[in-house]
N, C-alpha and C positions, 0 to 999 in steps of 0.2 A: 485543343491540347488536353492531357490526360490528367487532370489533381489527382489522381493515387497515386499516383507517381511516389511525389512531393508529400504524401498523407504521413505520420507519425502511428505505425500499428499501437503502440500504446493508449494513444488519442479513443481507441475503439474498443478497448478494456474496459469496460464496465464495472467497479466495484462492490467488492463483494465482501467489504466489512464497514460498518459504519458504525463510527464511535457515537457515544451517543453523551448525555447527561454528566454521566457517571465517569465516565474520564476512559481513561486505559485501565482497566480492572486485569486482574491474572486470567478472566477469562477472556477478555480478548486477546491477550499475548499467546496462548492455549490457541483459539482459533487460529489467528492469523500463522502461527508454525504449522499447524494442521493444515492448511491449506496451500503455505508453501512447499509442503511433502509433494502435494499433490498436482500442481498447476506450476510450481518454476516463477511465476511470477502473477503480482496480485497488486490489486489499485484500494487504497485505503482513504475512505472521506472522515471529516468526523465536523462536529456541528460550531457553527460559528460563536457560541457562549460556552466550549470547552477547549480546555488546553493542552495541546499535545505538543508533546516532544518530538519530533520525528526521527532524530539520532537516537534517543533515547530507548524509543518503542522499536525501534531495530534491532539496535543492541539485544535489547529483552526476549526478542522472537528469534533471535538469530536469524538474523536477515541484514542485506544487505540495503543502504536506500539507493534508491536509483536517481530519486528526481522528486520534487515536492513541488506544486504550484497549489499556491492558495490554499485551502484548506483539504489539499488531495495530496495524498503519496505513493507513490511504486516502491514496491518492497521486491527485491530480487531474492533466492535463494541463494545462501553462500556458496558462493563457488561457481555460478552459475551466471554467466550473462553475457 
C-alpha cells in the first residue's frame, strides 16, 4: 500500500524562518510577509527558550495561522488556502 497517499504535503515544507534568541523582532514580521508575497505559504520554527505568540505573529505579518505543533507553525497568506 501506497503512504503518500495518506502523507500531509505540509509535513514536507521545510522552514524557512527561524526565530531565534531575540523573540519576534520587526524584522522577522518584515521577512516572514516577504516571503508570503512569494510562496502562499510558509513553516515557522523558533527555539525552545523563546516565546512566541502564534496568533500574535500572524496578525503582525498578515497572515493567516494554519496550524501550529510544538514549536513550529504554518502561516497561510490571507486570503489564500
Amino acid at each position: 500500500m501506497n503512504n503518500d497517499i495518506f502523507r500531509d504535503p505540509v509535513q514536507d515544507l521545510r522552514p524557512t524562518v527561524w526565530i531565534g534568541k531575540q523573540g519576534c523582532t520587526e524584522t522577522i514580521v518584515e521577512e516572514i510577509a516577504q516571503q508570503l508575497e512569494k510562496k502562499k505559504v510558509i513553516k515557522v520554527k523558533w527555539l525552545h527558550n523563546t516565546e512566541v505568540d502564534p496568533e500574535d505573529l500572524a496578525k503582525k505579518a498578515g497572515a493567516e495561522l494554519a496550524g501550529v505543533r510544538g514549536r513550529t507553525m504554518i502561516l497561510v497568506k490571507k486570503g489564500k488556502k
